[in-house]
C-alpha positions in Angstrom: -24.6 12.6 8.4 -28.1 13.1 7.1 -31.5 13.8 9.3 -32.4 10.6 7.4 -29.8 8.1 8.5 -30.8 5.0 9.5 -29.9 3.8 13.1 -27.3 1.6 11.5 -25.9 4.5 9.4 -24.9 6.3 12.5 -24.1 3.7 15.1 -21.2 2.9 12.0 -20.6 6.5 12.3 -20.0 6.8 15.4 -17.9 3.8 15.6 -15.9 5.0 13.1 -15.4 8.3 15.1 -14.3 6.2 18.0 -11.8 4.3 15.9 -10.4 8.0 14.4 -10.6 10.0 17.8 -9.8 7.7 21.0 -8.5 4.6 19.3 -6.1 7.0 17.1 -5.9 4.2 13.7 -4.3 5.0 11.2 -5.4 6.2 8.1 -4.6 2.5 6.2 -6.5 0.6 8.7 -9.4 3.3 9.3 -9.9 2.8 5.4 -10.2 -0.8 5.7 -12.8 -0.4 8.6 -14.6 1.9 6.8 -14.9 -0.3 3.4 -15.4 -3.5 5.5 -18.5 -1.9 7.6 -20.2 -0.1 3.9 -20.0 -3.8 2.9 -22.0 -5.2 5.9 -24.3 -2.1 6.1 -25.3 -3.0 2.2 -25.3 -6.5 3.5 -27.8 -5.4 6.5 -29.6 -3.1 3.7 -30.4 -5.8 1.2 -32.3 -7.9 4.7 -34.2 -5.0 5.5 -32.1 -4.4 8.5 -31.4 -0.8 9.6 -30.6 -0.8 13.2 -28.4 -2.6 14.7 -30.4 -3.4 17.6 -32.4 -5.6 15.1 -28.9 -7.9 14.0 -29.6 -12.0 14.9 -27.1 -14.5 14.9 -28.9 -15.9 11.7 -28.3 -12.7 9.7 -24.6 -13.0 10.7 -24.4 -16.4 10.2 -25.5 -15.3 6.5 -23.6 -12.3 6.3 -20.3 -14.7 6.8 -21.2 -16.9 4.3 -22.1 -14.0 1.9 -18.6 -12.6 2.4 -16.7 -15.5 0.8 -19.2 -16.7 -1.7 -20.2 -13.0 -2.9 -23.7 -11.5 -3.5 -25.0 -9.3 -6.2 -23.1 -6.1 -5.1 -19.8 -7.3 -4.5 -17.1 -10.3 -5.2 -15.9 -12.8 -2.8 -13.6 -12.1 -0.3 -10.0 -14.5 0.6 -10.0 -15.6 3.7 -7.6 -12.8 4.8 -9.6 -10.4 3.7 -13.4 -11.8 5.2 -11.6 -12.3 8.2 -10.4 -8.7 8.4 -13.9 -8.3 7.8 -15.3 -10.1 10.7 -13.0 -8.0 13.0 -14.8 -4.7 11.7 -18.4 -6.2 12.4 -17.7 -7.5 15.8 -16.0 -4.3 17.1 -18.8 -2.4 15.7 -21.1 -4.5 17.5 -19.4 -4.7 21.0 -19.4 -0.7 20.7 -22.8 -0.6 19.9 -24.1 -2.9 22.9 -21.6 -0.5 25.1 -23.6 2.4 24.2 -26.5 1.8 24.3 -27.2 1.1 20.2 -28.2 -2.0 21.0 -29.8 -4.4 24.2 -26.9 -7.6 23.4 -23.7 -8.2 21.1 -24.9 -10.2 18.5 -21.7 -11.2 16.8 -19.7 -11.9 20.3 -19.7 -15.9 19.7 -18.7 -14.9 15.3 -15.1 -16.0 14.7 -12.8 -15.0 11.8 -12.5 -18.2 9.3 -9.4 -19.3 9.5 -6.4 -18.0 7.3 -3.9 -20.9 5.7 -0.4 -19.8 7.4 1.4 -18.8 4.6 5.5 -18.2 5.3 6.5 -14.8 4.0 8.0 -14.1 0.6 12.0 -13.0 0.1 14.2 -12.4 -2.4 18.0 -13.3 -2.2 20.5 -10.3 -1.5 21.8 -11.0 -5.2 18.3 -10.1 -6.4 17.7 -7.2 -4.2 21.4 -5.9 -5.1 19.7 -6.1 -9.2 17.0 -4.4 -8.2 18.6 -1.4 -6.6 21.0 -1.2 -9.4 18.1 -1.2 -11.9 16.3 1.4 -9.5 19.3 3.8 -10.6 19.2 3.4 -14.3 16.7 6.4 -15.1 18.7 8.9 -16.2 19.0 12.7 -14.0 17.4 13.4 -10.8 14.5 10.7 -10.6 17.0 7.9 -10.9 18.6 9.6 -8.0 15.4 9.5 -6.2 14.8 6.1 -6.9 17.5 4.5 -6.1 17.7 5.8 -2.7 14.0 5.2 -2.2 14.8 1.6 -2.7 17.7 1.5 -0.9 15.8 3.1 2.0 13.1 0.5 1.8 15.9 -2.5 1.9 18.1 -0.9 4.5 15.5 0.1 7.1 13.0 -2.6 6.6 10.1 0.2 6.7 6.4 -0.3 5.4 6.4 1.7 2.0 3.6 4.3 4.4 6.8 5.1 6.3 9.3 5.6 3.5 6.9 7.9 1.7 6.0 9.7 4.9 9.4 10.4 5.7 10.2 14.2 5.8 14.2 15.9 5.2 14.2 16.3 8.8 13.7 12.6 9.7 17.0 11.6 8.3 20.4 11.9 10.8 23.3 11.1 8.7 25.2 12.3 11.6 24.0 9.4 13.2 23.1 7.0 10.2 19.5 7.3 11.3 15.6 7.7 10.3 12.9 8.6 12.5 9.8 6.7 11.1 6.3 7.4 11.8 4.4 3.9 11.9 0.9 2.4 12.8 -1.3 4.7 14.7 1.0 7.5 15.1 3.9 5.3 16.7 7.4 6.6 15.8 10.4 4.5 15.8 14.6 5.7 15.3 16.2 3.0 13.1 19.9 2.7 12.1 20.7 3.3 8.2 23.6 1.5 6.3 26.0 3.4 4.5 25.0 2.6 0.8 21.6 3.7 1.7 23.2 6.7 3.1 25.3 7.8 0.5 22.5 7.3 -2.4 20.1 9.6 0.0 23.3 11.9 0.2 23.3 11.6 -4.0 19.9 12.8 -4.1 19.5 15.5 -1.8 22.1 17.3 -3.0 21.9 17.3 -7.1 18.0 15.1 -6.9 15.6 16.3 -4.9 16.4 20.3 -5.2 15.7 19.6 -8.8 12.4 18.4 -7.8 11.4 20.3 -5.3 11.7 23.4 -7.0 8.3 24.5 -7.0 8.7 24.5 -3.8 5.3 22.1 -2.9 7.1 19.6 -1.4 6.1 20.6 2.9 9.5 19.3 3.6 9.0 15.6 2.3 11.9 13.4 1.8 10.9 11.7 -1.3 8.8 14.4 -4.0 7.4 14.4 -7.3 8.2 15.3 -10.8 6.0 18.6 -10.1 7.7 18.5 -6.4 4.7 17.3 -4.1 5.4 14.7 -2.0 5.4 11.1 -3.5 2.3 8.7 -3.1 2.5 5.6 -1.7 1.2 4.3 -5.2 3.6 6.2 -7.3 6.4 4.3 -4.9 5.0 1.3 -5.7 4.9 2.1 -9.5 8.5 2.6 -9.6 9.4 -0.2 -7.2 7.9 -2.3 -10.1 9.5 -0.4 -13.0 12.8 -1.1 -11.4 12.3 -5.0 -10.8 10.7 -5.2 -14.1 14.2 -3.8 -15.6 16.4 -5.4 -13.0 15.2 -8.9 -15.0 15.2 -11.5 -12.0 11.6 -12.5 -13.5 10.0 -12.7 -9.7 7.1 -10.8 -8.7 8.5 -7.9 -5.8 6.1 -5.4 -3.7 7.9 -3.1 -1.1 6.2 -5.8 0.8 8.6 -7.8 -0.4 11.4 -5.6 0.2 10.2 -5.8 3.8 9.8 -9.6 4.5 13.7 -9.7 2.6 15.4 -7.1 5.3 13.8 -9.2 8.0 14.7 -12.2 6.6 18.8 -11.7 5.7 19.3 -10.1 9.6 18.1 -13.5 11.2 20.2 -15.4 8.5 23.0 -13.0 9.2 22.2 -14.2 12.9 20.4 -11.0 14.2 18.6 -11.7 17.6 14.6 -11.7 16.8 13.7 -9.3 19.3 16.3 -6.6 17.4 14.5 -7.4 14.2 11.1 -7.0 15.6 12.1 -3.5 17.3 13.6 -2.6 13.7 10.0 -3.8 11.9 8.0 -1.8 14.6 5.8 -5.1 15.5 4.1 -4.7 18.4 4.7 -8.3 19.2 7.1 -10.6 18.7 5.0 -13.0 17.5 4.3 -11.3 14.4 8.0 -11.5 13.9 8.7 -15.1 14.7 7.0 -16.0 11.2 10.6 -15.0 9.2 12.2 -17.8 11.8 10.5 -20.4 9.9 12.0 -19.0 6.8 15.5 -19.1 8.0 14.9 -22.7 9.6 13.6 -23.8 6.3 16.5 -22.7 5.1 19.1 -24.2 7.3 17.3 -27.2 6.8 17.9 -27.0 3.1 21.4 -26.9 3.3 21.9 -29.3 6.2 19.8 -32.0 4.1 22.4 -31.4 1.2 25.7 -30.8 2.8 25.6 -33.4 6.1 26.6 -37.0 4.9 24.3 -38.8 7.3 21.4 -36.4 6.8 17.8 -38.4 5.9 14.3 -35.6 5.7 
């Protein structure tokens, strides 16, 4: 941080520090803290503001309404996204009033706009089951890679992070597990089903040596063409070239993937407590958004299959 830095610059430093060191974020949602809070320092910039001690509940205000109807530097934001937003500004300034950046929390009373509930997307099992075949059609050991990859991501229900974090020593076919490493350094053990087993069994013996043999891999489960260990980008390249091939004409992000593991275990009549533990929420809450799936669902059928049924 420069000499120069404004007293905004490094109270948004600091909180940032706090957020790395005793919060322990992870790396995704220190990014997102980090781009929302450049955004409201330009913001704070462009109104002459450079310490936060000198933040009103008019400049806020204005700073809100500047978030979803853009400004010269950058677009608007969705909802989601502003209200993500909103979350960064008011931690910074509750952190800032707590040491001593600033006299009073000026954003204490600023609420997130309010995000339309939107249920979450799934594919059916005969789509997924295209998919994974389609994953597998690249010929030698990236096909091998792939399909297990996918396979992994349907089986365990694991954020696409996890998958690509995963190293060799993470997976226990002894006792059809994976050890993944989640949100802010959490680590959960997960069963694995035995096609997903037996394609990661595939690809570690006549894949991944092939890939790995430059010998830059650090041990990671899923590497490279020149044997690094695969981005989470790259995973979501192929993902795509595989649904692209597969034909079922829906759009699919490992997301996706995600929100259709949860989904078929609760239609399969999984309790929603064992499919939170399995997602790593930290709240069932967050999980009881896939019941409304499954309910919509049921109500589906009922209306069409029950004689007396009027909706």
């Amino acid at each position: 941080m420069s000499d120069r830095a404004t007293p905004l610059e490094r109270g948004i430093s600091l909180y940032l520090s706090h957020l790395t060191v005793e919060r322990g974020l992870a790396v995704n949602s220190l990014s997102a803290y980090r781009r929302d809070l450049a955004r409201y320092q330009d913001f704070c910039l462009s109104r002459g503001v450079t310490d936060p001690a000198a933040v009103d509940d008019a400049l806020l205000a204005d700073f809100v309404i500047a978030m979803r109807t853009g400004d010269s530097e950058h677009s608007p934001l969705a909802a989601s996204s502003s209200g993500r937003c909103v979350v960064a500004v008011r931690g910074f300034h509750k952190f800032a009033a707590r040491e001593g950046l600033s006299t009073f929390d000026p954003a204490k009373q600023v609420r997130p706009p309010t995000v339309t509930s939107r249920l979450p997307k799934a594919i059916s099992v005969a789509e997924v089951e295209a998919i994974l075949e389609a994953a597998s059609a690249v010929e030698g050991p990236r096909g091998l890679r792939d399909r297990a990859l996918v396979e992994l991501l349907y089986g365990t229900g694991a954020r696409i992070s996890e998958i690509v974090g995963l190293a060799v020593d993470d997976v226990d076919a002894e006792s059809a597990s994976v050890r993944l490493h989640g949100k802010g350094g959490k680590q959960r053990v997960v069963p694995v089903g035995r096609m997903a087993l037996e394609a990661l069994d595939a690809y570690l013996v006549r894949g991944r040596p092939i890939l790995a043999a430059s010998g830059r891999s650090g041990g990671a489960l899923f590497v490279n063409a020149r044997g690094g260990r695969l981005t989470r980008q790259s995973a979501w390249v192929l993902l795509s070239e595989a649904v692209k091939r597969s034909g079922i004409g829906v759009e699919v992000s490992p997301h996706t993937m995600r929100h259709s593991f949860a989904t078929h275990l609760l239609d399969g009549g999984a309790d929603v407590r064992v499919v939170q533990e399995l997602l790593g929420h930290a709240s069932v809450t967050t999980t009881q958004i896939y019941t409304l799936v499954t309910v919509d669902k049921l109500r589906e059928v009922y209306s069409l299959a029950h004689p007396r049924a009027r909706f």
